[in-house]
Each structure stands twice: as structure tokens, then as C-alpha cells.
C-alpha positions in Angstrom: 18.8 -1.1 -16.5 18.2 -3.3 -19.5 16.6 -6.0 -17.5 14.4 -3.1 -15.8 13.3 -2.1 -19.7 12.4 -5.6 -20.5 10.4 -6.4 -17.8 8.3 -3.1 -18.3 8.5 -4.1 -22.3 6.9 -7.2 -21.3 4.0 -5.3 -19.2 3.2 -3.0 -22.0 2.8 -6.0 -24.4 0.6 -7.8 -22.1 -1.8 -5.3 -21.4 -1.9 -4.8 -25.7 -2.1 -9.1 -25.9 -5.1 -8.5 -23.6 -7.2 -5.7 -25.5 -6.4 -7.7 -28.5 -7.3 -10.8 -27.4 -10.9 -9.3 -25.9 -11.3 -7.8 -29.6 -10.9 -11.2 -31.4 -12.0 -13.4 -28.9 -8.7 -15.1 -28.9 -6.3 -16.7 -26.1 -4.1 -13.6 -25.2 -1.4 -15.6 -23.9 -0.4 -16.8 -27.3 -0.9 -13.5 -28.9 1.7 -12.4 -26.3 4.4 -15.5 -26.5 4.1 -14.8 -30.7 4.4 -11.3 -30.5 7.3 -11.2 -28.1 8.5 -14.3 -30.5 8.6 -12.2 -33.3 10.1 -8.8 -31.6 12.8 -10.8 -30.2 14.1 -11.5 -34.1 14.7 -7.8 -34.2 18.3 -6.8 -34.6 17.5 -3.8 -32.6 17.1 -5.4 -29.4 19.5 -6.9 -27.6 19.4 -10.5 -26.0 18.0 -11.1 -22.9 18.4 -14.1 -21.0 17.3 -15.6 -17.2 18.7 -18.1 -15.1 17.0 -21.3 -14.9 17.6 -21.7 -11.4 15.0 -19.0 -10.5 12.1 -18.9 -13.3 10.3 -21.9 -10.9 11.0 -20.0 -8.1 9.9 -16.8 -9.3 7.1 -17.7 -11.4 5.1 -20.6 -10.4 4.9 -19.9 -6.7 2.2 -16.5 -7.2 0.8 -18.3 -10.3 -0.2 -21.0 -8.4 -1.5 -19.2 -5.4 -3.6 -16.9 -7.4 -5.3 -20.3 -8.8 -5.4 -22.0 -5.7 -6.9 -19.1 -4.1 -10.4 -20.3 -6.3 -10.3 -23.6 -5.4 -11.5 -25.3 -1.6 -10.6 -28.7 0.0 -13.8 -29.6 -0.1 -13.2 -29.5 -3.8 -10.6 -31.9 -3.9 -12.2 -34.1 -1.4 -15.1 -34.3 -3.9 -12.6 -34.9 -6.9 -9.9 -37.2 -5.7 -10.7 -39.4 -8.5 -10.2 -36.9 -10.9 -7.1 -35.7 -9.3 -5.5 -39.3 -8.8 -6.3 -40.2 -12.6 -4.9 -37.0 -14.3 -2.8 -35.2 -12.2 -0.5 -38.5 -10.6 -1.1 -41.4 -12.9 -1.4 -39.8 -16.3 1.9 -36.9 -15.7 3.4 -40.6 -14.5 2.6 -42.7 -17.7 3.2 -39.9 -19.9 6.3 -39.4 -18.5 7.3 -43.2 -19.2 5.6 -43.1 -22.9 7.4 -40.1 -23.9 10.8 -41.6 -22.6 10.0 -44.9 -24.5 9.5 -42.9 -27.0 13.0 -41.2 -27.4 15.2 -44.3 -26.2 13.3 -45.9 -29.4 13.9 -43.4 -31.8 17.2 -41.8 -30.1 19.7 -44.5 -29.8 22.3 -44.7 -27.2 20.4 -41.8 -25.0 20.8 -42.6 -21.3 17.5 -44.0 -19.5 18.0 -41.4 -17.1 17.7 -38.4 -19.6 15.2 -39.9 -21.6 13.0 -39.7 -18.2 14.3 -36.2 -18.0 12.9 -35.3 -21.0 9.4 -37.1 -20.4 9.3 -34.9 -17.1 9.6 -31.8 -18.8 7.3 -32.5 -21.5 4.3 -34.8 -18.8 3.0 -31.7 -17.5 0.4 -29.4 -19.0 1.1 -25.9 -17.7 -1.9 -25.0 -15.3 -1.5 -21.2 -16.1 -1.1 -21.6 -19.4 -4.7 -24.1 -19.6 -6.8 -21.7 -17.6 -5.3 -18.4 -19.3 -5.8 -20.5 -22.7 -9.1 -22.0 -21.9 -10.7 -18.8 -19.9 -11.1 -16.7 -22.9 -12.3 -19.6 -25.2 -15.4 -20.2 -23.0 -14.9 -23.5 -22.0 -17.9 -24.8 -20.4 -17.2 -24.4 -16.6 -17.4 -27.8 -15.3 -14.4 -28.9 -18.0 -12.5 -26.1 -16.7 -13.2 -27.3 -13.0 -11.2 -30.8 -14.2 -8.9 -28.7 -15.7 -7.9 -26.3 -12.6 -7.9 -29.8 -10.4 -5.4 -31.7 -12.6 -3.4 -28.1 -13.0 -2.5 -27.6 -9.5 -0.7 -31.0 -8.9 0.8 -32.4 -11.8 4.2 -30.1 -12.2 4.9 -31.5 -8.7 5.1 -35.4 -9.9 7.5 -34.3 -12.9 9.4 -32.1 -11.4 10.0 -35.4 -8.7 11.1 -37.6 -11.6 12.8 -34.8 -13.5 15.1 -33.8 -10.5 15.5 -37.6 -9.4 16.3 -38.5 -13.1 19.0 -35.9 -12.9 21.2 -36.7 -9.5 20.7 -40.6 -11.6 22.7 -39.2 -14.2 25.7 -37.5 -11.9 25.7 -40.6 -9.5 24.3 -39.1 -6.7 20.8 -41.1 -6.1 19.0 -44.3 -7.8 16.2 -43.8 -10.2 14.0 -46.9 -8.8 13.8 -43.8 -5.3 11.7 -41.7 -7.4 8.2 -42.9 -5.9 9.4 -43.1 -2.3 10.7 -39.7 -3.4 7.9 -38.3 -4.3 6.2 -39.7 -1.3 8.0 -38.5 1.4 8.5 -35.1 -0.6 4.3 -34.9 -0.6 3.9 -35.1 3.4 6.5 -32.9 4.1 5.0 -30.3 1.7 1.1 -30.9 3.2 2.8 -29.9 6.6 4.6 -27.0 5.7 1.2 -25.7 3.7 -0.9 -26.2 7.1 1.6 -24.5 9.1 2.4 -21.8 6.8 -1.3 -20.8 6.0 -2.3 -21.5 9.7 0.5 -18.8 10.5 -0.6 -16.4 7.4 -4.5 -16.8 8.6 -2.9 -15.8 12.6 -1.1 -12.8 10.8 -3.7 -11.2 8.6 -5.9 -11.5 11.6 -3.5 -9.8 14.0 -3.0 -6.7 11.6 -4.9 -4.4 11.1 -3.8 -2.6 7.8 -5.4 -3.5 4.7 -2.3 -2.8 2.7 -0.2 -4.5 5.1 -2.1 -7.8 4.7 -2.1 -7.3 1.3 1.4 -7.8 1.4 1.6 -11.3 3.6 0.0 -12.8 0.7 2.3 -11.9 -1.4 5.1 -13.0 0.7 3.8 -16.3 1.8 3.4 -18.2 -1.2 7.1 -17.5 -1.9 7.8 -18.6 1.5 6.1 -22.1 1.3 7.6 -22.4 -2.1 11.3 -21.9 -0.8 10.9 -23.7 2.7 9.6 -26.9 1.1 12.0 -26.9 -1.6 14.6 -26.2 1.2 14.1 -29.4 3.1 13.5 -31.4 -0.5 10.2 -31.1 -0.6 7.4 -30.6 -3.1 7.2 -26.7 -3.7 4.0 -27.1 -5.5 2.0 -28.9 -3.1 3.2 -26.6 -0.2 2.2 -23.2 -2.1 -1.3 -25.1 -3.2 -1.8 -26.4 0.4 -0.8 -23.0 2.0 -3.2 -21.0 -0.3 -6.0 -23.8 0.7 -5.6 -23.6 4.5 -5.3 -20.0 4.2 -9.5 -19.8 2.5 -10.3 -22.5 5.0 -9.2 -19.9 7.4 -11.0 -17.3 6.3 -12.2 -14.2 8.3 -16.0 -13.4 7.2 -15.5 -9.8 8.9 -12.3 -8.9 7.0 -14.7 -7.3 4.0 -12.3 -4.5 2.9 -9.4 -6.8 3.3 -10.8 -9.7 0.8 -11.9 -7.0 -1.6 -8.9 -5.3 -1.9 -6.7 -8.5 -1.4 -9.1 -10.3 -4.7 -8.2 -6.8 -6.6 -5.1 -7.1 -5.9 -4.2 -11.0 -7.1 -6.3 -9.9 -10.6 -3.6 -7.7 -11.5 -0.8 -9.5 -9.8 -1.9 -12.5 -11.7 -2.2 -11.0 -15.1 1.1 -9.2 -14.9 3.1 -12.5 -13.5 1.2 -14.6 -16.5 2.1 -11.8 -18.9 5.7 -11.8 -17.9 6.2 -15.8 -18.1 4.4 -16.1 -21.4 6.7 -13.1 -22.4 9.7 -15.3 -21.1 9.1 -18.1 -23.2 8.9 -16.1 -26.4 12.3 -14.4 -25.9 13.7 -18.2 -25.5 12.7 -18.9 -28.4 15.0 -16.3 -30.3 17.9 -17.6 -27.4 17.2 -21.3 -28.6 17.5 -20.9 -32.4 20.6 -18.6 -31.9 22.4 -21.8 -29.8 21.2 -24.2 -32.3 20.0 -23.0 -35.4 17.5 -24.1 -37.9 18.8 -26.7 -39.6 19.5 -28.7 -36.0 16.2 -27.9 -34.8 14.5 -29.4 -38.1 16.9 -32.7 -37.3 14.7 -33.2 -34.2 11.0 -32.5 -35.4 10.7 -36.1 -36.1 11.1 -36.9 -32.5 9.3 -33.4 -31.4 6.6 -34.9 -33.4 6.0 -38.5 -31.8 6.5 -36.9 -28.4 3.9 -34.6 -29.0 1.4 -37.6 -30.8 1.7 -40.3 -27.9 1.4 -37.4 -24.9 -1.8 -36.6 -27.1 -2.9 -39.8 -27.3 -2.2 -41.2 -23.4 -4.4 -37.8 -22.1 -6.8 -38.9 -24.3 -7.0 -42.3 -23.2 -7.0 -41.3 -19.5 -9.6 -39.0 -20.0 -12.0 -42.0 -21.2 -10.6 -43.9 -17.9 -11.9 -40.7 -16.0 -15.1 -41.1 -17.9 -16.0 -44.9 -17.4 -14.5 -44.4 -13.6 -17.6 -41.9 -14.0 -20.2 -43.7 -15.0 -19.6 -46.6 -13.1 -20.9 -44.3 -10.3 -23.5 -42.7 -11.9 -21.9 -39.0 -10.5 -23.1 -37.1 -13.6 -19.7 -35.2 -13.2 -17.2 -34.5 -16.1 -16.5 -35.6 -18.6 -19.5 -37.0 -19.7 -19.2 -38.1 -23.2 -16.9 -38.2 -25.7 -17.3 -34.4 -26.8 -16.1 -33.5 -23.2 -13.1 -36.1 -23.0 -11.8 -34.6 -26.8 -11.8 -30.8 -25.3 -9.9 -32.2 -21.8 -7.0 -33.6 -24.1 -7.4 -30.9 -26.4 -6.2 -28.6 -23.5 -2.4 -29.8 -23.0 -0.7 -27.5 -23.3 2.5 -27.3 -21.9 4.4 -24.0 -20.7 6.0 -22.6 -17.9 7.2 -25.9 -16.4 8.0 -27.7 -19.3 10.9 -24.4 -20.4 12.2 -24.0 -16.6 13.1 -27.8 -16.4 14.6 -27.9 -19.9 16.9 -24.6 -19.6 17.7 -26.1 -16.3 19.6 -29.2 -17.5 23.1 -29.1 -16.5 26.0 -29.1 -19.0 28.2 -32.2 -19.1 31.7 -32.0 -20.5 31.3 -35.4 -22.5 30.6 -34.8 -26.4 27.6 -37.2 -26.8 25.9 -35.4 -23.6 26.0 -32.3 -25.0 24.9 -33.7 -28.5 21.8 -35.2 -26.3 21.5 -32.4 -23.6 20.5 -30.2 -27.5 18.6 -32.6 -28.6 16.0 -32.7 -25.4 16.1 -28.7 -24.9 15.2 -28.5 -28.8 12.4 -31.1 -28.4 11.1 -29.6 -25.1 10.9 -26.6 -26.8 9.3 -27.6 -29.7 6.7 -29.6 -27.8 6.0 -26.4 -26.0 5.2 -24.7 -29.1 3.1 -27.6 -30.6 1.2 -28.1 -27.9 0.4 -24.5 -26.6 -0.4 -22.3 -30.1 -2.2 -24.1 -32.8 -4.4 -26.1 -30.2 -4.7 -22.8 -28.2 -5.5 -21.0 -31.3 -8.0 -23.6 -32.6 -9.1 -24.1 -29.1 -12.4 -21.5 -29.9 -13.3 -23.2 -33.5 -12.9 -26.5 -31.3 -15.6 -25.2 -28.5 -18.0 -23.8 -31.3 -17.8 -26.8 -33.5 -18.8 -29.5 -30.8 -21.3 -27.3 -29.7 -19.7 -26.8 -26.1 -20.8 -23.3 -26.0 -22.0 -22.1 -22.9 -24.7 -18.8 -23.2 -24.2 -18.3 -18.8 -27.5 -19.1 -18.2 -26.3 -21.6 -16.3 -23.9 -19.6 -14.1 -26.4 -16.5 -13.6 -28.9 -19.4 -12.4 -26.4 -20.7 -10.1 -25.4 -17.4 -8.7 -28.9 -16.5 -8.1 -29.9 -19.6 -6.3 -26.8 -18.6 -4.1 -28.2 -15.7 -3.5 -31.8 -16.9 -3.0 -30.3 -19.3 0.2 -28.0 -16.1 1.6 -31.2 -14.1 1.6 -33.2 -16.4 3.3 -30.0 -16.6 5.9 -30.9 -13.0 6.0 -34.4 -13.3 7.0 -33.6 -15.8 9.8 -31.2 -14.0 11.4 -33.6 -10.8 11.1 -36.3 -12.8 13.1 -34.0 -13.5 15.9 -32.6 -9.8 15.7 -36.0 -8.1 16.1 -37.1 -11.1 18.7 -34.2 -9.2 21.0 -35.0 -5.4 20.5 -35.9 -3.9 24.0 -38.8 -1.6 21.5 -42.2 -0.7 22.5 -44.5 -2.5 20.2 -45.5 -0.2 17.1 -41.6 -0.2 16.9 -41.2 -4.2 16.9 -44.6 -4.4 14.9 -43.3 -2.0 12.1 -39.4 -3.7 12.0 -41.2 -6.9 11.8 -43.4 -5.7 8.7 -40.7 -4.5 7.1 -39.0 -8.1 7.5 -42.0 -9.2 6.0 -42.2 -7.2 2.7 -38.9 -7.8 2.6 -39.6 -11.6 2.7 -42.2 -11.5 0.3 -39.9 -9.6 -2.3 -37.3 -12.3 -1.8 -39.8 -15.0 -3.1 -40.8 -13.6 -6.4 -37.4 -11.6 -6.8 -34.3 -13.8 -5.5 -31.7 -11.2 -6.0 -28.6 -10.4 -4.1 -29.5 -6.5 -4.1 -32.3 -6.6 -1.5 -30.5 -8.0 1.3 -30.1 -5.3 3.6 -31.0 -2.8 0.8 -34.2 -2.2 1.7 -34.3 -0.8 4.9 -33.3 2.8 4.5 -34.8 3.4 1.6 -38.0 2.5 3.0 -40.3 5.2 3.9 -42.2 4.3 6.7 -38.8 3.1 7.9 -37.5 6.4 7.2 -39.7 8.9 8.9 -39.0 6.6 11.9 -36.1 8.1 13.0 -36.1 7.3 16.6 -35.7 3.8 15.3 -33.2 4.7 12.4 -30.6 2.9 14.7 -31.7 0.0 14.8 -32.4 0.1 11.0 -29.2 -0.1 10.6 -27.9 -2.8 13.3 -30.6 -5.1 11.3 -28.9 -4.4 8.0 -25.4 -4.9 9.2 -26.9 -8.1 11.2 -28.7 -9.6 7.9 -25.3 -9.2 5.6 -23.4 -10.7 8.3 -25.9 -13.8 8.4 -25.6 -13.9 4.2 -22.4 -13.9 4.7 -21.6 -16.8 6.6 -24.0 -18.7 4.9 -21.7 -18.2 1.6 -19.0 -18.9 3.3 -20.5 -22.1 4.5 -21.3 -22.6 0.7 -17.9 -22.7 -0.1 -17.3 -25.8 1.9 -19.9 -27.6 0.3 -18.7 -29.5 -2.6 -21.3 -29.8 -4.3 -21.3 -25.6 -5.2 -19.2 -24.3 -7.8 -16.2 -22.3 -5.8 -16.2 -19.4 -8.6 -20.1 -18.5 -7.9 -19.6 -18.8 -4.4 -16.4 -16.3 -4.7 -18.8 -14.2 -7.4 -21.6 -13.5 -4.8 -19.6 -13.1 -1.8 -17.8 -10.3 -3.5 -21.1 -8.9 -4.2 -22.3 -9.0 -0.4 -18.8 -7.7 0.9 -19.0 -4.4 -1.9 -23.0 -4.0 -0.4 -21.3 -4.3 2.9 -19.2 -1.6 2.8 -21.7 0.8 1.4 -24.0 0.3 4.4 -23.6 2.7 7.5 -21.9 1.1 10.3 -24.2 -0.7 12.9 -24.0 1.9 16.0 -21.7 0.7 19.2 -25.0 1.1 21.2 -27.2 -1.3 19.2 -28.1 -4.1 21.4 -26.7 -7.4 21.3 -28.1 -10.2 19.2 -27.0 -13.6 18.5 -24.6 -14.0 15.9 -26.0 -14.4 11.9 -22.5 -16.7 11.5 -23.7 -20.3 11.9 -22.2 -23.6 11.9 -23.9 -27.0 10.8 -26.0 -26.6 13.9 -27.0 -23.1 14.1 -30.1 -22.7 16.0 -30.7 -20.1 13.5 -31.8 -22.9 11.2 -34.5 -23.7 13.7 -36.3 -20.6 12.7 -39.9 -20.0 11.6 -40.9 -23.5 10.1 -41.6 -22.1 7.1 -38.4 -20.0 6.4 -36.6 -23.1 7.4 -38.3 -25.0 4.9 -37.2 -22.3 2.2 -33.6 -22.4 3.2 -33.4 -26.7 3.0 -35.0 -25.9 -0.7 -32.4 -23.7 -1.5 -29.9 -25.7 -0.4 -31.4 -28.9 -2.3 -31.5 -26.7 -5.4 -27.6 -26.0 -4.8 -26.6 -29.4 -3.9 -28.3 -31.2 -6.8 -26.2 -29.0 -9.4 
């Protein structure tokens, strides 16, 4: 029962973290961790502790789902630099700095720990840098870099940390970890296809919205265990599962993705709340098994940890930089501003806490004396690294002059728009091209498609596709036609549709707009009537790369290849 109590405590303060943290436009999740922190110190609450073992498994398998649910291959396919430099090589050479760091100032520490320890600490906490960042309006394209390095790095430290570890009890060489790694990587890639191939088969075989509500609950778990089963990467199965699974898509499942994106907003707040929560009741647990006067022994160490994982982000966010420039991409970072914010947002959480409470306990006395010693440090390099730079993280933005008004975003999300309109218009052409209607019918649908065009021009908004129709007049009084009024509709939102969900393949467009106005077409579509079962049959609005629907009126296809231009060159 008092585990129940907690876990509802812990919901209750999240929810308060969150109205706080809107009223003074700072990060809730360290409102939460220092609240929680400071509640834990009561003497009226009792201790609460979790095993180790299951804060991975319970924790980062729905937290990274939820995140890789806004992300695309496509994406990555574009970004492969940027994942390569900060997600592999600089969790790698962090990893090695901080060990170097603690065999220097730590003598007699065994290699193998000392890599340990730069495991747990190489890792900035992708839930903590977008829950961080998110609310101090980081300019979107930084937080792009950030979500790409986020999704991949805990799985290259939790490698070294768990290989560092069997080193340590004799049961496997540390010189394995990269093959490791390696061999861990494939087998996760293939249990993500299969898995989200087999969710994607699922949610289309049911039916019931709630019910496939739940599979995507269940399935990141299920990656998560069955690669971890067969010593795999956990992370890079849940991150390839939740990938294959949008690649997969349905674009007629409206009320499922609406309800299923509803759904993941609280899941994900709630989850975030609870681990953030988690760490601030281990920080009572942690003073209580050392006290204060050990853990002020190790801020010396804490501190030069914390000052050369600083400084290696920093210097591989200058490599991402000149790799950059050197191919004139225009992508981020592009100066030195950008590269300060990108290191600037280290923080470490979730990961770094699970791999440190999960260090096993060795009978020998100088183990013990170093297994305190790299807990402490993890912990305070959790600290360090997550609150005052989260905290200052706002001040930072405003100072350099990062601040982002969404001017941008509202002109990206109407250019979107402005190309799933047009999609519209095409696929209205070839609808009304296929009505069996005597002609003042066909004449009047087709002027209606043309006022309709015309609006689109001077007004490229996401409300007139398909809203116009019925609240037309002329349209209105012709009720013999009303009908077919609404098969156009339901064709032209089905044609928008698809060409969003083409969007989202196309690297070049930010995943978050196309997400943004999809949700916006899918919440028009399910206000519209239903398209009657006797309407007749037209070709279908979905289109590939070589749609004949593309091969429209010259002119309409001339607007649609200038929207997509306008896209493609942000």
C-alpha cells in the first residue's frame, strides 16, 4: 500500500511541477526532482526505495517510445553524421575521459570500474534534455540535434557499462566491448523491424480503438525485454520498433492516431514525472548510506568529471559544426552560439542513477570503499549537470539571443498546409472528372472546386480543405447532389492526408509540423459526415512518388512542385 501512496504522491506533484513550471516559465522536471528532494528529508515520510534491476526496464522503454514516436527514418538517414558524432563517438570518448579522469585522481581504482563509472556518467538523459529544453524554448532545429543524439547514446554506455562489469567478476574481456556493441546493435535493428512490422499487422487487424491503444503500450516493453533477453541493445530495439511502427502507418486509422497521440501525452508526462520523482527520493536514500561529510570527500572528483564531460561535448559539438560546413548543409549548429547551447544541454538523468544503483556489491573492503565512491560521484554529476544548467538553461536562450517568436513554425506549418490543399484540389479534379452527373451538376461541383481554389491561393490555411462544401449555399440548396458533396470532402482530406504522410518521409520537413497538421486534418476528418456507401468510385487521393494525380491540370501541378520547393529548401 505504501508503494501504491507513493506512486500517486509522485502524480500529484507532477501535475503541481507542471502548473508551476508554465507559471514561471521554468523546466518542471527540476522543479519536481527538488521538490520531491526536499519532501523526502521529512521525518514524516517513510523511505522508499526501488530495485535497480527494473528502473531501465520500467522507465526508459515508454520514455523512449513516446520520443521515437516524433521522429522518422528518414530523419536519421538525413542526420547520420550528427548521430555518428554525438550519439556513438562522443558517449565513447567521454566515457574514456571521464575514466582517465578517476584512475588519475582515484588511485588504485580498477580500470574496469573506472569505465563503469564513465558509462554511467557519458550519457545525457534524452528525457530529461527534451523535458528540460521543451519548456525553455530552444530553437527547434537545436532540439532536432538534441532528440537525434538522445535516442542512441544510453545504448553505447550501457554496452561498456555492463561489459565493464562481467570484466570485473571474470566473466568476459573488456577489449569485447566494441564487437559487443556491434553484434548487440544488429540483433536489436531485427527485433525492432519484426516487432513493429507485427505491431503495424496488429493495430490493423483490430478494430477497437482502445484495444490498439493498448498494443502500443505493450510493445515497446516487449522489444525492450526481447532484445535485452538475447543480449541485445534494449534501446535500439524500442527506438527501431517505434520507427517501423510510423513507417507503417495507416492514413485511414484517424480516430485511432488521435486517440493513440492523446493517449502517449499523458502517458509520457506521468512516466517523466514519476522517474524525475525517482531520482529525488535517491537522493534522501544516498545521503542516509553515506552521509555528508563522505559525499563532500568526493566533490573534487564530482567536479572534474563533470568539467572534462563538459568540455569533450563541447569540443564535439565544434567537430559537428566544421563536419558542417565543410558541406555547406546550412544544418545545426551553425555557429558558436548554437554549439555553446548543444553542450549546455547535458544533462544526465535517468540512465546515469539506474546504472549507478545497479552496481553490484563485492565483499572485498576497498570495493566497497570504491563501489561508494562512484555511486556518490554519479550522483552528484547527475545533480550538477541536470539543475543549475537546467535552471539557467532560459537566462542562457535569452542572453544569446536564441529566442524563437514561432514565426517560423506557423510559416512552416502553413506551407504544409498550402501543398496538402493543393493535394486536395487534384484529387477533386479527378473525383468530379468520374461523377456519372448531368452537366449543371458537374458544372456547379466544378465551380465550387474553383472558388475553392482561388481561396487557397490568397488564404493557405488548413481549415478550407473540405470545409467549404456544405456550408456553401448554392451547394446547399442542391440537395439532390448533397451526396456527392460529401464523397468530395471525404475524397479531398483523404488526398491531404496522404500527401502529409508523404511529408513525413521527406527529410527535409520538420517531423513535429508534419505530426502538427496531420492532427489537424484527422480532428477535421472526423467532424465531416461520412462519404455515403453508394458514392461512386474514384481513384484513390493516397499517392506514391508516381501518382498520376501529380499529372493533373498543368497549372495545379505547378503549384504543388512550388510548395514542395518551399518545404524542401527549409
Amino acid at each position: 500500500m505504501s508503494g501504491l501512496v507513493m506512486v500517486l504522491g509522485l502524480f500529484a506533484v507532477t501535475i503541481l511541477a507542471v502548473v508551476v513550471g508554465e507559471r514561471t516559465q521554468l523546466p518542471y522536471p527540476i522543479l519536481l526532482l527538488l521538490a520531491v528532494a526536499g519532501l523526502s528529508f521529512l521525518p514524516v515520510l517513510p523511505r522508499f526505495a526501488i530495485d535497480p534491476e527494473i528502473i531501465l526496464p520500467l522507465f526508459l522503454p515508454p520514455l523512449l517510445f513516446a520520443m521515437a514516436r516524433r521522429a522518422s527514418w528518414s530523419v536519421f538517414r538525413r542526420r547520420w553524421r550528427t548521430l555518428l558524432i554525438m550519439a556513438f563517438v562522443l558517449t565513447a570518448v567521454t566515457t574514456v575521459s571521464a575514466a582517465g579522469v578517476v584512475l588519475l585522481l582515484v588511485p588504485g581504482i580498477e580500470v574496469p570500474l573506472a569505465f563503469a563509472l564513465g558509462a554511467m556518467v557519458a550519457p545525457p538523459d534524452p528525457v530529461a534534455v527534451e523535458s528540460v529544453a521543451e519548456p525553455a524554448k530552444v530553437p527547434r532545429g537545436i532540439m532536432r540535434t538534441l532528440q537525434t543524439e538522445g535516442l542512441f547514446n544510453d545504448a553505447v554506455a550501457i554496452v561498456v557499462f555492463s561489459t565493464s562489469i562481467r570484466s570485473l567478476d571474470g566473466e568476459g574481456e573488456f577489449s569485447h566491448v566494441f564487437l559487443n556493441f556491434l553484434v548487440g546493435a544488429v540483433l536489436a535493428v531485427a527485433i525492432g523491424y519484426v516487432i513493429g512490422w507485427l505491431a503495424s499487422a496488429a493495430s490493423r487487424t483490430i478494430r477497437n480503438v482502445a484495444a490498439t491503444g493498448a498494443v502500443t503500450i505493450i510493445v515497446p516493453f516487449v522489444a525492450y525485454l526481447v532484445a535485452e533477453e538475447v543480449h541485445a541493445s534494449g534501446v535500439i530495439a524500442v527506438v527501431v520498433t517505434a520507427l517501423e511502427i510510423n513507417r507503417r502507418i495507416d492514413p485511414e486509422a484517424v480516430r485511432d492516431r488521435l486517440m493513440t497521440a492523446s493517449f502517449w501525452e499523458v502517458v509520457d508526462l506521468l512516466v517523466t514525472g514519476t522517474a524525475f520523482g525517482l531520482m529525488g527520493l535517491e537522493i534522501r536514500n544516498i545521503v542516509d548510506a553515506e552521509g555528508w561529510r563522505q559525499i563532500a570527500g568526493y566533490l573534487g572528483v564530482a567536479a572534474a568529471v563533470v568539467a572534462v564531460s563538459i568540455l569533450v561535448r563541447f569540443a564535439a559539438t565544434l567537430l559537428l559544426r566544421f563536419v558542417e560546413i565543410r558541406r555547406h548543409s546550412g544544418a545545426v549548429p551553425r555557429s558558436w552560439r548554437d554549439c555553446l547551447v548543444i553542450a549546455w544541454c547535458g544533462m544526465r538523468g535517468l540512465a546515469t542513477l539506474a546504472l549507478a544503483l545497479s552496481l553490484p556489491t563485492w565483499s572485498e573492503s576497498h570495493m566497497a570503499e570504491y563501489r561508494r565512491l562512484v555511486v556518490v560521484v554519479a550522483a552528484l554529476v547527475l545533480l550538477v549537470t541536470l539543475v543549475p544548467t537546467g535552471l539557467l538553461l532560459p537566462w542562457l536562450i535569452r542572453t544569446l539571443r536564441l529566442t524563437e517568436d514561432g514565426s517560423v513554425e506557423a510559416e512552416e506549418v502553413s506551407e504544409l498546409a498550402g501543398r496538402a490543399q493543393y493535394a486536395a484540389c487534384h484529387a477533386l479534379e479527378v473525383y468530379f472528372e468520374n461523377l456519372d452527373l448531368p452537366e449543371p451538376e458537374r458544372h456547379e461541383l466544378r465551380s465550387w472546386a474553383k472558388r475553392l481554389k482561388t481561396r487557397l491561393e490568397v488564404d493557405h490555411h488548413w481549415d478550407h480543405i473540405g470545409g467549404t462544401a456544405l456550408t456553401d449555399t448554392a451547394i446547399r440548396r442542391a440537395s439532390d447532389i448533397h451526396d456527392m458533396v460529401v464523397g468530395a470532402q471525404s475524397v479531398a482530406l483523404e488526398a491531404a492526408r496522404g500527401e502529409i504522410l508523404e511529408a513525413r518521409r521527406d527529410p527535409m520537413v520538420d517531423v513535429a509540423v508534419v505530426d502538427q497538421v496531420l492532427r489537424r486534418i484527422d480532428m477535421r476528418a472526423l467532424s465531416m459526415p461520412q462519404a455515403p456507401d453508394a458514392a461512386p468510385p474514384v481513384p484513390s487521393p493516397r499517392r506514391t512518388r508516381r501518382s498520376p494525380v501529380k499529372k493533373a491540370t498543368s497549372s495545379g501541378t505547378s503549384n504543388l512542385a512550388n510548395w514542395r520547393g518551399r518545404i524542401r529548401r527549409r
